[in-house]
C-alpha positions in Angstrom: -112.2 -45.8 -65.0 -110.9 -43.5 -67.7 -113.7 -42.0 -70.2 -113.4 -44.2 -73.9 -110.5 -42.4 -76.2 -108.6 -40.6 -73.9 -105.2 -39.9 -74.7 -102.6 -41.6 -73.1 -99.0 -40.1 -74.0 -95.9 -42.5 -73.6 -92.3 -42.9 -74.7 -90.7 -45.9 -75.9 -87.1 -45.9 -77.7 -86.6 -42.3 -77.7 -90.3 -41.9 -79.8 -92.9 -40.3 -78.1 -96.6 -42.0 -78.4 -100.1 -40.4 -78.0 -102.5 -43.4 -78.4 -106.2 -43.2 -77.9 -107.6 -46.0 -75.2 -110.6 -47.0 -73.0 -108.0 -48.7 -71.0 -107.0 -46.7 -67.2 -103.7 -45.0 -67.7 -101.8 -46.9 -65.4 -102.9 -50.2 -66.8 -101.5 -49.1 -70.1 -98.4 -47.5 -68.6 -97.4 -51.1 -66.7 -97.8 -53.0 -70.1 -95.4 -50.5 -72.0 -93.4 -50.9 -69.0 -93.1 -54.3 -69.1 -92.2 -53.7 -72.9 -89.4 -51.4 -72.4 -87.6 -54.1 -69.8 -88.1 -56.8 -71.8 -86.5 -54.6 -74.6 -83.8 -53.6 -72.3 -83.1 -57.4 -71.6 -83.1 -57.8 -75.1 -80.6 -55.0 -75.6 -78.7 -55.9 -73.1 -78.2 -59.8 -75.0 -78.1 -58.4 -78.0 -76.8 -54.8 -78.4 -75.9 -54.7 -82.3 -80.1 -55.2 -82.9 -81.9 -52.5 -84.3 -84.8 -50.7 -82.3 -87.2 -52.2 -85.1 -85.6 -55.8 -85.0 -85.4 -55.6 -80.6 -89.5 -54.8 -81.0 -90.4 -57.5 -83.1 -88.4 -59.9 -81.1 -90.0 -58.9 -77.8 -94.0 -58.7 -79.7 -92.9 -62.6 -80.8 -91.9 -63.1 -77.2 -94.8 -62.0 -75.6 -96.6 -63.7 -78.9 -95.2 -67.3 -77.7 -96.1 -66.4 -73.8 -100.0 -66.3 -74.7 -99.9 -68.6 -77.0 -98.3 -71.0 -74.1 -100.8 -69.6 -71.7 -103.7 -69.9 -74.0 -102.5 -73.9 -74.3 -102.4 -74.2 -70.6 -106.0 -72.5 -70.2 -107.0 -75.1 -73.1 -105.2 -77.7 -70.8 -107.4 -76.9 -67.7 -110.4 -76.4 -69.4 -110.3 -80.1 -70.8 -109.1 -82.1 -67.5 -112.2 -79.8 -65.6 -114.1 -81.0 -68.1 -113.1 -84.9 -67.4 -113.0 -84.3 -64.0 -116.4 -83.8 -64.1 -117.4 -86.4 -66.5 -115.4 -88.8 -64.0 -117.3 -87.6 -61.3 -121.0 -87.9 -63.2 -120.1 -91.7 -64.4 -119.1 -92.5 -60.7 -122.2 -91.3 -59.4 -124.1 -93.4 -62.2 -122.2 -96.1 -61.7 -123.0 -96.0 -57.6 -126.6 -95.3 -58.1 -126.6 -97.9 -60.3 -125.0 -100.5 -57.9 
């Protein structure tokens, strides 16, 4: 594990980046590396986009991905949650019987 605010250096764009993180290293350098291909992919569908306008467009990506995946969770979490209640009221209901 890398020690709290360590540097981590990175390019993205042509910019270099020096960004402080408690994060390990190659963690941090897979997520700007999934960045960069989906900016590539991005590019490649739209080349006439600025840098500025490709970034955004790939943050709202990824933005709509958790969002979805935060729904699914949500999703899980509520048929577990009936799943058990189903499984409570049919042990009432057998105890009961």
């Amino acid at each position: 594990m890398q020690e709290p605010d360590e540097c981590i250096n990175f390019e993205l764009l042509g910019e270099r980046f020096t960004i402080k993180s408690d994060v390990p290293e190659d963690y941090f350098l897979t997520l700007v590396n999934n960045l960069k291909t989906k900016i590539q992919d991005l590019k490649s569908k739209f080349p006439n986009l600025s840098n500025i306008k490709l970034v955004i467009f790939a943050a709202l990506d990824y933005a709509d991905e958790l969002s979805k995946s935060k729904g699914n969770m949500a999703d899980n979490e509520a048929i577990q949650r009936i799943s058990n209640l189903s499984e409570s009221l049919a042990s009432i209901l057998e105890e009961e019987s």
